[in-house]
PDB file of N, CA, C and O in Angstrom:
ATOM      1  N   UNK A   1       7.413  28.677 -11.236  1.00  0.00           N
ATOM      2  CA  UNK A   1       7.977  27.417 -11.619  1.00  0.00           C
ATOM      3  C   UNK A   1       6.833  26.435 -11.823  1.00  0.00           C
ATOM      4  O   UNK A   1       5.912  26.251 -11.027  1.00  0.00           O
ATOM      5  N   UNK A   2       7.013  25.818 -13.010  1.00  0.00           N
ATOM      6  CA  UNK A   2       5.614  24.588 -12.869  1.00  0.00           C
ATOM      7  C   UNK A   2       6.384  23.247 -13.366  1.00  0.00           C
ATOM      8  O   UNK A   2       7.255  22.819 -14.123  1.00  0.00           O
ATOM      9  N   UNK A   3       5.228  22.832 -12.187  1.00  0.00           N
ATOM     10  CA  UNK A   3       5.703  21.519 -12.329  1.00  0.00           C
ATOM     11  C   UNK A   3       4.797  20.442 -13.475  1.00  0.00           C
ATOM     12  O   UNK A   3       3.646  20.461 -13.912  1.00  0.00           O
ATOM     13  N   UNK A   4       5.980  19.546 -13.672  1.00  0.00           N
ATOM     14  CA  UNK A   4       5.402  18.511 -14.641  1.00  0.00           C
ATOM     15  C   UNK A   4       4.740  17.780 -14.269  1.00  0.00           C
ATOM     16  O   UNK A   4       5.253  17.063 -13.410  1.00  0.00           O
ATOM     17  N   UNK A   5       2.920  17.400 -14.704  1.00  0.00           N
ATOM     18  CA  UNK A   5       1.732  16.688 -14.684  1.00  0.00           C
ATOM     19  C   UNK A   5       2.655  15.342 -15.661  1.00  0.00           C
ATOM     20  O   UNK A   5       3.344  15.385 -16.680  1.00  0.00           O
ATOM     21  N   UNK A   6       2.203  14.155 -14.670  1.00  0.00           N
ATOM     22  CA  UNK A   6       2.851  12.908 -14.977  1.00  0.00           C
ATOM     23  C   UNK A   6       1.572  12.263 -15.407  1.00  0.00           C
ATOM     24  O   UNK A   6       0.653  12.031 -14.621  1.00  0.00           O
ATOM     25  N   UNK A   7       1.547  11.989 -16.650  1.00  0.00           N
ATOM     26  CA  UNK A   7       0.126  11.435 -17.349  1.00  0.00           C
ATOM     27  C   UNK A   7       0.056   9.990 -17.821  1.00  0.00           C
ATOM     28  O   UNK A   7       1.010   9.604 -18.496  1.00  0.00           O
ATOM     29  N   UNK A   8      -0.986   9.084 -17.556  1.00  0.00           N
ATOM     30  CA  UNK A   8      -0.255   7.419 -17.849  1.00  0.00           C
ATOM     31  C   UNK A   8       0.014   6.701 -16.974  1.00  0.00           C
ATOM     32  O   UNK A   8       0.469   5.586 -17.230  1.00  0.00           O
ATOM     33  N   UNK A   9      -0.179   7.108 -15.713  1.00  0.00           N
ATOM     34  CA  UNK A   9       1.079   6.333 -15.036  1.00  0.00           C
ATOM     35  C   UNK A   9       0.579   4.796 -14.605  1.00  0.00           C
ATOM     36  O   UNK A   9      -0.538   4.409 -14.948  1.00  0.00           O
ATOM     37  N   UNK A  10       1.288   4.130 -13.996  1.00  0.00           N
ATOM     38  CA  UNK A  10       1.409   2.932 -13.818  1.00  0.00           C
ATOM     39  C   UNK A  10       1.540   2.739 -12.283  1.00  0.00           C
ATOM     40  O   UNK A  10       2.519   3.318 -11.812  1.00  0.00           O
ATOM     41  N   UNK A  11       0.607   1.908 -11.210  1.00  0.00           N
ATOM     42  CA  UNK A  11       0.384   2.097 -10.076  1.00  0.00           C
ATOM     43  C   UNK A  11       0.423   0.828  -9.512  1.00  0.00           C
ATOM     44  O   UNK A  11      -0.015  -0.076 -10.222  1.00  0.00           O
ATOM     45  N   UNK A  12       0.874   0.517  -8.323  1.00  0.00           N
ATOM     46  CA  UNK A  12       1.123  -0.629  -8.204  1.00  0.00           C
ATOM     47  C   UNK A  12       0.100  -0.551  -6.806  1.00  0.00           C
ATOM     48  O   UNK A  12      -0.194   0.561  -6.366  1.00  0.00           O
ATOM     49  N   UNK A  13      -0.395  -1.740  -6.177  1.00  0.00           N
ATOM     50  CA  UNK A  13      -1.771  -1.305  -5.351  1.00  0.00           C
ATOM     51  C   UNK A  13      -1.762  -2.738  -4.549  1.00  0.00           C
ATOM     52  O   UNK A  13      -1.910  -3.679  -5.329  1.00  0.00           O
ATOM     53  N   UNK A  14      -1.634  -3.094  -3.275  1.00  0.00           N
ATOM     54  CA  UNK A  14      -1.286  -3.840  -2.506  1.00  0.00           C
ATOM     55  C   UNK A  14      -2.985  -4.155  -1.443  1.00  0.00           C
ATOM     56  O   UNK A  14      -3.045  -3.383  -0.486  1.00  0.00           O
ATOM     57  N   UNK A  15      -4.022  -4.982  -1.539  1.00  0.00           N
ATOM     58  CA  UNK A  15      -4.858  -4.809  -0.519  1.00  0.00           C
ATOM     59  C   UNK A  15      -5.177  -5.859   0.322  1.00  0.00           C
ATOM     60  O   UNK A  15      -4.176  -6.576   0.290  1.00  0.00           O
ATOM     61  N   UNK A  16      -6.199  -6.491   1.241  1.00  0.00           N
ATOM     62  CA  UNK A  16      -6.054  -7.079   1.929  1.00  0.00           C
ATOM     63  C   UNK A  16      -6.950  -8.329   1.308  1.00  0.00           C
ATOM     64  O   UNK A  16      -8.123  -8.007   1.116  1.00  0.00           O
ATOM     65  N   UNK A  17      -6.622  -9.673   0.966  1.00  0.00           N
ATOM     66  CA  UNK A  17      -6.805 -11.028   0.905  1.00  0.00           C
ATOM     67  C   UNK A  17      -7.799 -10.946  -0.664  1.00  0.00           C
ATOM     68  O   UNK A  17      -7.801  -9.757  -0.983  1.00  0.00           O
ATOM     69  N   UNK A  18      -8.324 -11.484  -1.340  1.00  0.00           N
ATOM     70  CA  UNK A  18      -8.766 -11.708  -2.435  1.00  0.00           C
ATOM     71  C   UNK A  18      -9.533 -10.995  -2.826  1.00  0.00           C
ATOM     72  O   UNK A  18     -10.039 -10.349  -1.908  1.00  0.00           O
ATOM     73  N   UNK A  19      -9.987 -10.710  -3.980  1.00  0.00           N
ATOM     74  CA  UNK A  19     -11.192  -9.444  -4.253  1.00  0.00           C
ATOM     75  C   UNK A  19     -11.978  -9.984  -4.516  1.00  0.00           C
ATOM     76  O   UNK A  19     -11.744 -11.164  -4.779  1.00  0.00           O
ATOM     77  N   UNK A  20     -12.850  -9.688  -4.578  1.00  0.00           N
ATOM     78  CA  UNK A  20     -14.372 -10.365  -4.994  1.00  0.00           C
ATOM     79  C   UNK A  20     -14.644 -10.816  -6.345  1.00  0.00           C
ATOM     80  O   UNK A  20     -14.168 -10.246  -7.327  1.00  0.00           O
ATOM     81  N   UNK A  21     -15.385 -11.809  -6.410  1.00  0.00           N
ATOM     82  CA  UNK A  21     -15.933 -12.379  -7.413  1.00  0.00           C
ATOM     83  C   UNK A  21     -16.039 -11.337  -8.466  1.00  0.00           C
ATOM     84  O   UNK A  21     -16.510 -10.237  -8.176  1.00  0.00           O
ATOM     85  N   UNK A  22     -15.647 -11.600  -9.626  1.00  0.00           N
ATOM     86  CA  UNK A  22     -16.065 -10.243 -10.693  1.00  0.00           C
ATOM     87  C   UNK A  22     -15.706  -9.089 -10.660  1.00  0.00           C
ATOM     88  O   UNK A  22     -16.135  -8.224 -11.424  1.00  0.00           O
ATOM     89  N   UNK A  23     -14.491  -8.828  -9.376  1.00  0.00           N
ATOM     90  CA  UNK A  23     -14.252  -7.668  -9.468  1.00  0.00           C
ATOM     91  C   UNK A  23     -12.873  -7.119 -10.612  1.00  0.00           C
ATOM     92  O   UNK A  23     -12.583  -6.092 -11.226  1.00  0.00           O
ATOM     93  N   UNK A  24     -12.386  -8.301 -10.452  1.00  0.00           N
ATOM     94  CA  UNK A  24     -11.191  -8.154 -11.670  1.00  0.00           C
ATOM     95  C   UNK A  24     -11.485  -7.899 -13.279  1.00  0.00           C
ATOM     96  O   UNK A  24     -10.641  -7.603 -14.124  1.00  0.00           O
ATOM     97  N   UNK A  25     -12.802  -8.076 -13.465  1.00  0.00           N
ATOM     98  CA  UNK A  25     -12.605  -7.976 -15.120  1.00  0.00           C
ATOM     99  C   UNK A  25     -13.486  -6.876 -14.968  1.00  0.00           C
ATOM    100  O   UNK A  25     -13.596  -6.282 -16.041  1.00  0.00           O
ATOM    101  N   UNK A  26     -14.184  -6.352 -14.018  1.00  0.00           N
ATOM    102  CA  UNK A  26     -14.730  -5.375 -13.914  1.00  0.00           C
ATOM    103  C   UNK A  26     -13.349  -3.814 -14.040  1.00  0.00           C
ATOM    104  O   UNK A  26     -13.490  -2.797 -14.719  1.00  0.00           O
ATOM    105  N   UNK A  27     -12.351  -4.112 -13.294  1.00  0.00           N
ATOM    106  CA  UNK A  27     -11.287  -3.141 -13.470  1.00  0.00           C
ATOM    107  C   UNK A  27     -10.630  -3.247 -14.494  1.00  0.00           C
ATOM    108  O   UNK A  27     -10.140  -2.239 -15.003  1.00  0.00           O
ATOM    109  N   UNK A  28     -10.414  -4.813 -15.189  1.00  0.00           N
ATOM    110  CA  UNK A  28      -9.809  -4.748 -16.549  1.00  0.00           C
ATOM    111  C   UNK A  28     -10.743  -3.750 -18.028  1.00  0.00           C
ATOM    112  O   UNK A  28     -10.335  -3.076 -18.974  1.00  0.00           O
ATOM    113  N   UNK A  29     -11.892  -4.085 -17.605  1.00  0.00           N
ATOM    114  CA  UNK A  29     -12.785  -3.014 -18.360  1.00  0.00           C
ATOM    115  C   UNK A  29     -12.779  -1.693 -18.357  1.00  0.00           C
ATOM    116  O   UNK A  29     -13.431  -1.099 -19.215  1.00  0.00           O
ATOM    117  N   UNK A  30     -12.110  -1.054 -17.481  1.00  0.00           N
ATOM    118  CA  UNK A  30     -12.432   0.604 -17.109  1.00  0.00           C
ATOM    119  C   UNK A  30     -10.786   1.286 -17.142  1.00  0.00           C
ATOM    120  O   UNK A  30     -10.334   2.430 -17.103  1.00  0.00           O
ATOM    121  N   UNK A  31     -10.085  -0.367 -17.254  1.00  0.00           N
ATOM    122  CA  UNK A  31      -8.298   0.431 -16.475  1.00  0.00           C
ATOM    123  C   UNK A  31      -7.703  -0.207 -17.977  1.00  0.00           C
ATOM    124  O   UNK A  31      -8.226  -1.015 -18.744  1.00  0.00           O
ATOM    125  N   UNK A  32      -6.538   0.429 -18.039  1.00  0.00           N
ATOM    126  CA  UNK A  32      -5.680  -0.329 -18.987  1.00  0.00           C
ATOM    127  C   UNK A  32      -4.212  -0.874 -18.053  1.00  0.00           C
ATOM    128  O   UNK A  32      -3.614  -0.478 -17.053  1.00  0.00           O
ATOM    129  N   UNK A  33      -4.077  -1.955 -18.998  1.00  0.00           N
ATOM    130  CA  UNK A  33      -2.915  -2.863 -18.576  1.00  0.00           C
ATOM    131  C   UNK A  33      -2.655  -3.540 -17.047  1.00  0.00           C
ATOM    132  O   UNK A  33      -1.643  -3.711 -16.369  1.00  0.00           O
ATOM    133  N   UNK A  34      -4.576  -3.938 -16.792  1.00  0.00           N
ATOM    134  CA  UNK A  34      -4.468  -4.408 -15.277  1.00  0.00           C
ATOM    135  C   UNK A  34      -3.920  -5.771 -14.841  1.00  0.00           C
ATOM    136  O   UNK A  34      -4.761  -6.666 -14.927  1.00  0.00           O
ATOM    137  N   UNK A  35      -2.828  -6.111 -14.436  1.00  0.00           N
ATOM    138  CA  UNK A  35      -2.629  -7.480 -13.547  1.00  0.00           C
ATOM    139  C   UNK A  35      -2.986  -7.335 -12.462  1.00  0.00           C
ATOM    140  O   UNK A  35      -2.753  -6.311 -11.819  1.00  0.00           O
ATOM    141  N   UNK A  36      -3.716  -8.460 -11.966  1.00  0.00           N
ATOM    142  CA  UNK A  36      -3.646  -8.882 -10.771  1.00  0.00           C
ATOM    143  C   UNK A  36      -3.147 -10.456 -10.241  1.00  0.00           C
ATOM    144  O   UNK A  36      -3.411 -11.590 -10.642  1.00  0.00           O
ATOM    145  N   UNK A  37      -2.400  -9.985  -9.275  1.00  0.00           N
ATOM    146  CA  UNK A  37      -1.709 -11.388  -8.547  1.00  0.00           C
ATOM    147  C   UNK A  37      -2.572 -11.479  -7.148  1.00  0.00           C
ATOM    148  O   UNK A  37      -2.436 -10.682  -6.220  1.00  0.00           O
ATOM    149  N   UNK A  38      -3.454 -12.556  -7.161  1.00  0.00           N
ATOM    150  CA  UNK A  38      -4.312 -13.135  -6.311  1.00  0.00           C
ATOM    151  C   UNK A  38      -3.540 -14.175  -5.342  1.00  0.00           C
ATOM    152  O   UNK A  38      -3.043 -15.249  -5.681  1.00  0.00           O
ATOM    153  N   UNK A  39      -3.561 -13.568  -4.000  1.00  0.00           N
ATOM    154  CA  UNK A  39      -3.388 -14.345  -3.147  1.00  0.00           C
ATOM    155  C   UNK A  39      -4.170 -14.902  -1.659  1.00  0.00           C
ATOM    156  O   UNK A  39      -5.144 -14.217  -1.347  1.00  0.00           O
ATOM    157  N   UNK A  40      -3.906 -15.834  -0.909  1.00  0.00           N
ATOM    158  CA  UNK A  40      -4.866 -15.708   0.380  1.00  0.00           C
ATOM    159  C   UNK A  40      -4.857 -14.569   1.521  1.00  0.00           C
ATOM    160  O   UNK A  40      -5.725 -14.351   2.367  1.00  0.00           O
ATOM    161  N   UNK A  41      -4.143 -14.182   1.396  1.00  0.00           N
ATOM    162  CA  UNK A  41      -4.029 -13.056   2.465  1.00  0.00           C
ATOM    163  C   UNK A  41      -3.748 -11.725   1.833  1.00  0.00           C
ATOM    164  O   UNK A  41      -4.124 -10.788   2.537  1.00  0.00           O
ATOM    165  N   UNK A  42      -3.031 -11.292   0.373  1.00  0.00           N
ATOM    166  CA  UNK A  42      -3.297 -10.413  -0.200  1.00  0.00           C
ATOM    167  C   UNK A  42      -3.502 -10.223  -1.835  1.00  0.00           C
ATOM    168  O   UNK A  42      -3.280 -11.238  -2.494  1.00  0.00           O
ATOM    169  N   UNK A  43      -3.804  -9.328  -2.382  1.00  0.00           N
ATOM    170  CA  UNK A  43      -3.881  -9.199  -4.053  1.00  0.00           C
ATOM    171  C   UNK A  43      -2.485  -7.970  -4.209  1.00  0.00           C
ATOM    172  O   UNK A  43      -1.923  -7.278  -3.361  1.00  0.00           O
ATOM    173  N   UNK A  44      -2.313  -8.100  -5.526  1.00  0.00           N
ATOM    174  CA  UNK A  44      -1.178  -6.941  -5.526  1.00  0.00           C
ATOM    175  C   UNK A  44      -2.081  -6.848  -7.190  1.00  0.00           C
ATOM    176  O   UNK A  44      -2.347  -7.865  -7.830  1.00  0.00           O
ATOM    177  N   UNK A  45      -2.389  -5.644  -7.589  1.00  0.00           N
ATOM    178  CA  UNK A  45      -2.725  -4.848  -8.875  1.00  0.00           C
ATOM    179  C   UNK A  45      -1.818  -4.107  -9.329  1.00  0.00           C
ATOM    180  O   UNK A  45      -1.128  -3.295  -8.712  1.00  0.00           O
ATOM    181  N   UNK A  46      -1.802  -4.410 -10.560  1.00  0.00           N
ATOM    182  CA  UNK A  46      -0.953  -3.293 -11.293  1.00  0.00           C
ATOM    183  C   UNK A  46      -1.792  -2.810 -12.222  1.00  0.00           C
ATOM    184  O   UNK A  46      -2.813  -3.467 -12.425  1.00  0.00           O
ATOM    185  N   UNK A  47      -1.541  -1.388 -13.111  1.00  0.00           N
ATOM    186  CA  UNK A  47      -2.827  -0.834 -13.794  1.00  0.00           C
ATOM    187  C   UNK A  47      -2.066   0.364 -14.071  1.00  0.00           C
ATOM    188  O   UNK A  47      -1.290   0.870 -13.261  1.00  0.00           O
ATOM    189  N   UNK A  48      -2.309   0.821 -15.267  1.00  0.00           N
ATOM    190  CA  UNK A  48      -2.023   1.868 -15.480  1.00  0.00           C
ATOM    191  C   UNK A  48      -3.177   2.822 -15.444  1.00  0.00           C
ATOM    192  O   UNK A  48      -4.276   2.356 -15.145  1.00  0.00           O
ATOM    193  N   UNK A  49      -3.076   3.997 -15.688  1.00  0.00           N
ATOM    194  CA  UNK A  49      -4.121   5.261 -15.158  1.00  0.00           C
ATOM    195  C   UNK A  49      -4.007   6.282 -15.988  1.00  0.00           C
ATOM    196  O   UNK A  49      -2.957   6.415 -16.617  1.00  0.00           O
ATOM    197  N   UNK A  50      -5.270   7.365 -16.174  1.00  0.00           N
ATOM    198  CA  UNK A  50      -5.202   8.283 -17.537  1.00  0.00           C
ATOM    199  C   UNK A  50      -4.725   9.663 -16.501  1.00  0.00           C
ATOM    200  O   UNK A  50      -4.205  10.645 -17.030  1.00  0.00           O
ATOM    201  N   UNK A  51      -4.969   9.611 -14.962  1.00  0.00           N
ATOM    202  CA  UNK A  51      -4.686  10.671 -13.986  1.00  0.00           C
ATOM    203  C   UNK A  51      -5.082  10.501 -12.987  1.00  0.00           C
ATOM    204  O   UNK A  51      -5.546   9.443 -12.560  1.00  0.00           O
ATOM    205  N   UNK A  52      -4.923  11.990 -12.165  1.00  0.00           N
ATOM    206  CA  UNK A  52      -5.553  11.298 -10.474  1.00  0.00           C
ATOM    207  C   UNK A  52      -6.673  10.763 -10.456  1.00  0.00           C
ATOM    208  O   UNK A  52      -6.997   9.629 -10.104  1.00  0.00           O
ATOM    209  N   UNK A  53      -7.582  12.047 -11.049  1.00  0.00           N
ATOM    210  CA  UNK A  53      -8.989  11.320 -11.361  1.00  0.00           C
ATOM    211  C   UNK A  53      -9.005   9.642 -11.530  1.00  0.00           C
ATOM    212  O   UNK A  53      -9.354   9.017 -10.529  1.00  0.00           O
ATOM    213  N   UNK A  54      -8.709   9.003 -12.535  1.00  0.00           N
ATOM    214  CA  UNK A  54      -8.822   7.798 -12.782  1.00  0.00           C
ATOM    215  C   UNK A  54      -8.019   6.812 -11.859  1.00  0.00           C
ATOM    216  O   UNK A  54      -8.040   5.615 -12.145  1.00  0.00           O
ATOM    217  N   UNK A  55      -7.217   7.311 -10.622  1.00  0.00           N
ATOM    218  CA  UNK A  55      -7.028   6.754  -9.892  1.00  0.00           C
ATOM    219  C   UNK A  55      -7.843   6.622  -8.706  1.00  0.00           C
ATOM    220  O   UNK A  55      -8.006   5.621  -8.007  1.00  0.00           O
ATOM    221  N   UNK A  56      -8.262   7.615  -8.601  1.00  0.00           N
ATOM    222  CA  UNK A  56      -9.222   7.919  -6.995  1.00  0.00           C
ATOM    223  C   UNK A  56     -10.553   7.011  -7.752  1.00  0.00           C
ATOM    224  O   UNK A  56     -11.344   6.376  -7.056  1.00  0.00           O
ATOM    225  N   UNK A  57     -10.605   7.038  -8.538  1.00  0.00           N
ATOM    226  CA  UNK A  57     -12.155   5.732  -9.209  1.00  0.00           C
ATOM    227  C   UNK A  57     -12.069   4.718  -8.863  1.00  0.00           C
ATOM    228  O   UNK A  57     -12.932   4.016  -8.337  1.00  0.00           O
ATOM    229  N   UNK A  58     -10.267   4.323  -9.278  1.00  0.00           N
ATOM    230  CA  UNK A  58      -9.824   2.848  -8.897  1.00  0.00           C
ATOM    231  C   UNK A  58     -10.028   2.224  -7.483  1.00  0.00           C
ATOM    232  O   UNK A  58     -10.327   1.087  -7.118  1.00  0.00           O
ATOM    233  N   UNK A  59      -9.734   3.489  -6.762  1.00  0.00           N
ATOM    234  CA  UNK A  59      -9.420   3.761  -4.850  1.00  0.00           C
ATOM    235  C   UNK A  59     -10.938   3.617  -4.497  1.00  0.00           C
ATOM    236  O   UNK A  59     -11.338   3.075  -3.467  1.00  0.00           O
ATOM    237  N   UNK A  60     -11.843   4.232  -5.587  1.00  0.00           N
ATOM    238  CA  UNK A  60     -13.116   3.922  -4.821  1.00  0.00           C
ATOM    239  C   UNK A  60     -13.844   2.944  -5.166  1.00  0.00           C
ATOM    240  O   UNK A  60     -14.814   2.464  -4.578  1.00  0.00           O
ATOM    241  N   UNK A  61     -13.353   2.640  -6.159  1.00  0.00           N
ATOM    242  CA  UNK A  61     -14.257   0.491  -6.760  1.00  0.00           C
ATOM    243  C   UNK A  61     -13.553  -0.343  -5.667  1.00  0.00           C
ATOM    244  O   UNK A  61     -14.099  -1.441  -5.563  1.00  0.00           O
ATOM    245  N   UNK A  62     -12.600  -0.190  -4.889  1.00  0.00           N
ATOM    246  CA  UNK A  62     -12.023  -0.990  -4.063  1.00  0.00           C
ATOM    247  C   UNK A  62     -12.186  -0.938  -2.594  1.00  0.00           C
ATOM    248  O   UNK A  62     -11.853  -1.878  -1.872  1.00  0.00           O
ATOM    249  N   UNK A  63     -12.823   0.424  -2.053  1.00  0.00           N
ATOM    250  CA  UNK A  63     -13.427   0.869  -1.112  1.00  0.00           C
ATOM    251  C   UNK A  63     -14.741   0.574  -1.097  1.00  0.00           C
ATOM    252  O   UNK A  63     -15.345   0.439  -0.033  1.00  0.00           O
ATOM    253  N   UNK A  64     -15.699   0.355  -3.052  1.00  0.00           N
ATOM    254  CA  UNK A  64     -17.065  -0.033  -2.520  1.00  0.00           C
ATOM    255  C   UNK A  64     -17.310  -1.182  -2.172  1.00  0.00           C
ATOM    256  O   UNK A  64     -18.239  -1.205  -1.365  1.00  0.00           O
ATOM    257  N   UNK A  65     -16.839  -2.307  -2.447  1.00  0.00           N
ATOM    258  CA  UNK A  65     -16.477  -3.449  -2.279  1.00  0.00           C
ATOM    259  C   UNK A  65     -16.020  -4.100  -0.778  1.00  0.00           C
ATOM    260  O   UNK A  65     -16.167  -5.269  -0.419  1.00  0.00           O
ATOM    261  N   UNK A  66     -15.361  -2.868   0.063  1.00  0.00           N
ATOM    262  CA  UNK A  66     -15.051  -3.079   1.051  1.00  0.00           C
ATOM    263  C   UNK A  66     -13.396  -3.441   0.868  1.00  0.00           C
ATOM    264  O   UNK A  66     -13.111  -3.936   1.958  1.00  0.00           O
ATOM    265  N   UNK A  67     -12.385  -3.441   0.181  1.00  0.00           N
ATOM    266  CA  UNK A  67     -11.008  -4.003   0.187  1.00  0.00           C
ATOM    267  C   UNK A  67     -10.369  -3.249   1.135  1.00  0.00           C
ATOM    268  O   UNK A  67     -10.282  -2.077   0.769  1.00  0.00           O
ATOM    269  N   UNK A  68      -9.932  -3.444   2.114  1.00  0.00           N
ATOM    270  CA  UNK A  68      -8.987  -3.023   2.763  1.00  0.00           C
ATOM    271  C   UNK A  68      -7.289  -2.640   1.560  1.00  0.00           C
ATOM    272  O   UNK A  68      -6.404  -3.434   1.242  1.00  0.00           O
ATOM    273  N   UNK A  69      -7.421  -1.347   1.241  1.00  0.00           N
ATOM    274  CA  UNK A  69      -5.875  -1.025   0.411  1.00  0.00           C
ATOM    275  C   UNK A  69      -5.220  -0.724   1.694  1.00  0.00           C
ATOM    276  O   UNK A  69      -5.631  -0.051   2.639  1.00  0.00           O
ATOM    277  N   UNK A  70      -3.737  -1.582   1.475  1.00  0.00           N
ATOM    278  CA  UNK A  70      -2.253  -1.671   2.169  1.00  0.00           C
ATOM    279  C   UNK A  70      -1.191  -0.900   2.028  1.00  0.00           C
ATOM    280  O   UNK A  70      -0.329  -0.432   2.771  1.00  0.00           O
ATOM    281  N   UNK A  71      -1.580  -0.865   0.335  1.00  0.00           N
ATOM    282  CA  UNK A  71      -0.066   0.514  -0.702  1.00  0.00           C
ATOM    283  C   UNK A  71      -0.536   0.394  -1.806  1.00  0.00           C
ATOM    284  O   UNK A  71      -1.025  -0.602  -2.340  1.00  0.00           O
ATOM    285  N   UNK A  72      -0.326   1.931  -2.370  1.00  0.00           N
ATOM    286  CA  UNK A  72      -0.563   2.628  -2.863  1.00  0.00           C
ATOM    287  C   UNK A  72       0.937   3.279  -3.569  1.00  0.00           C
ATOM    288  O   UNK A  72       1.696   4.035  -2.963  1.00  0.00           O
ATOM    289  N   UNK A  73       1.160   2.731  -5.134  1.00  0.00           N
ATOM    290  CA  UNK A  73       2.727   3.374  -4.837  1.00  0.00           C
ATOM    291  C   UNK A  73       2.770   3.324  -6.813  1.00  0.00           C
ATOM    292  O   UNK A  73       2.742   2.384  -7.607  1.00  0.00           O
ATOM    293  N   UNK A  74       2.841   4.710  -6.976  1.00  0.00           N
ATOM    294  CA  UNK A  74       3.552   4.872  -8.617  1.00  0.00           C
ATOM    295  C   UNK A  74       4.285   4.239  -9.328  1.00  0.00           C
ATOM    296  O   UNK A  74       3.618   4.776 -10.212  1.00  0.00           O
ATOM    297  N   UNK A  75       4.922   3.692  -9.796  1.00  0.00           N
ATOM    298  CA  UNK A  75       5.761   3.089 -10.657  1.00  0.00           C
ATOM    299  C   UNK A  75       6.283   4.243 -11.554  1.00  0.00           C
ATOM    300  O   UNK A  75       5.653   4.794 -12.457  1.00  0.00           O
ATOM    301  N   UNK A  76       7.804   4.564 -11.059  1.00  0.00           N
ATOM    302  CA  UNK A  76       8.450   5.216 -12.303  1.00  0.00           C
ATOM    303  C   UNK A  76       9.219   4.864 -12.877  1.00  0.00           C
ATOM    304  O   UNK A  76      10.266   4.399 -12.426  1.00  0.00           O
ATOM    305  N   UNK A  77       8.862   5.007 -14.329  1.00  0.00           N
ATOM    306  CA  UNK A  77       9.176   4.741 -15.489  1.00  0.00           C
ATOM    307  C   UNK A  77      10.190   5.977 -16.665  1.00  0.00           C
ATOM    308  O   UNK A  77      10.339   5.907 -17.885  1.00  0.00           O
ATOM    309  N   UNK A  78      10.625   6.826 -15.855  1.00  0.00           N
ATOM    310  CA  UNK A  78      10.863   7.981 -16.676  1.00  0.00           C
ATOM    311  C   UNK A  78      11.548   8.530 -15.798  1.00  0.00           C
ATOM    312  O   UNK A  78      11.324   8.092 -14.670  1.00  0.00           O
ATOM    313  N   UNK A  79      12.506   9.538 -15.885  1.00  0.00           N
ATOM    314  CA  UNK A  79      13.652  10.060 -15.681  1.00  0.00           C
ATOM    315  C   UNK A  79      12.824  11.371 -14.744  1.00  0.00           C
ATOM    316  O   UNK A  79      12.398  12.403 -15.263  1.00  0.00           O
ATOM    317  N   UNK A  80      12.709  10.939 -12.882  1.00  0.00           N
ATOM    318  CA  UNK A  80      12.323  12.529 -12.143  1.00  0.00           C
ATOM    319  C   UNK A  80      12.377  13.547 -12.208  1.00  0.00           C
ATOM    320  O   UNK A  80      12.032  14.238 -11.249  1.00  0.00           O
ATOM    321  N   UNK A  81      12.924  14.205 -13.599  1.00  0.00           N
ATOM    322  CA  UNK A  81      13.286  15.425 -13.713  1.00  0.00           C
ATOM    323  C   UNK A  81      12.560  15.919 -14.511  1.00  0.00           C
ATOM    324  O   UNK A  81      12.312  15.263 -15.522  1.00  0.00           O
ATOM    325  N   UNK A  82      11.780  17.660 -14.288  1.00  0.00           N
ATOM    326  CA  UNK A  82      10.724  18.038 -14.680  1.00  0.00           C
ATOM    327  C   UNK A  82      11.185  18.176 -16.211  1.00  0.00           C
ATOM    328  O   UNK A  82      11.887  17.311 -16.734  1.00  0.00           O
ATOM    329  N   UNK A  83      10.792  19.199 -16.825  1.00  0.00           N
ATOM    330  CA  UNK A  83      10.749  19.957 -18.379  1.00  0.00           C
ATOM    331  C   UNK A  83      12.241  20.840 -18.172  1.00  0.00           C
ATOM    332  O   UNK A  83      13.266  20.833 -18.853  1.00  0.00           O
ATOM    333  N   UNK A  84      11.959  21.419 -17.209  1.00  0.00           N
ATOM    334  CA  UNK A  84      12.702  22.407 -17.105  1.00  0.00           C
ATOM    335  C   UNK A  84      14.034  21.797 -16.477  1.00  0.00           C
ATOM    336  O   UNK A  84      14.539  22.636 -15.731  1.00  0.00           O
ATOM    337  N   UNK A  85      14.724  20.693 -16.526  1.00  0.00           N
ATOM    338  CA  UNK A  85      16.008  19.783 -15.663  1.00  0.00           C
ATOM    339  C   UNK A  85      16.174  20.152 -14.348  1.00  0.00           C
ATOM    340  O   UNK A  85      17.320  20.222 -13.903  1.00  0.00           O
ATOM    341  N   UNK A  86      15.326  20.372 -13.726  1.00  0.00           N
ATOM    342  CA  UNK A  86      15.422  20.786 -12.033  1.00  0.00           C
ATOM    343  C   UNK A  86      14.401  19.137 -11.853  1.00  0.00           C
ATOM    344  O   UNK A  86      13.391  18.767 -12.453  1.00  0.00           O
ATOM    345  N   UNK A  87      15.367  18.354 -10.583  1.00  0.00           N
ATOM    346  CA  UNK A  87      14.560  17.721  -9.822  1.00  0.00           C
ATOM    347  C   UNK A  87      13.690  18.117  -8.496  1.00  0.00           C
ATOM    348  O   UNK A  87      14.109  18.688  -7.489  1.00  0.00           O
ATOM    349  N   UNK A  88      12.317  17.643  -8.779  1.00  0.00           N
ATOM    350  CA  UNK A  88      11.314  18.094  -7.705  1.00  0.00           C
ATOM    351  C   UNK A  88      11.129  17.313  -6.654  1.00  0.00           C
ATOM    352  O   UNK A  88      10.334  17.642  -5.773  1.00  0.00           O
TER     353      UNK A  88
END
């Protein structure tokens, strides 16, 4: 049985209090369709992604920096059910 590789996706990313100077257009450069909502105690990112790979990049520009990430959570956009109409 194989399962369906979800490609694109859209990630929603919760961390702890403001990001650093320059770090936002630095991710708008590398990510597509990044918001960020800047607050005092947290940021919330949204961003879409080409795969895991290009997520664990995201996970680690935010780790070099030092950000404490809170959540970590997909956004679905598309109907859970693989190719084959079995939900996984």
């Amino acid at each position: 049985m194989s399962k369906e590789v979800i490609v694109g996706s859209t990630y929603f990313l919760v961390v702890v209090g403001p990001l650093p100077s320059g770090f936002t257009r630095a991710v708008q450069d590398q990510f597509d369709d990044v918001q960020v909502a800047a607050g005092r105690s947290r940021t919330v990112i949204e961003c879409s992604v080409s795969d895991q790979s290009a997520l664990r990049a995201l996970l680690t520009l935010l780790w070099d920096v030092r950000c404490e990430v809170l959540l970590v959570s997909r956004i679905l956009t598309e109907n859970p059910r693989s190719h084959d109409g079995h939900c996984h």
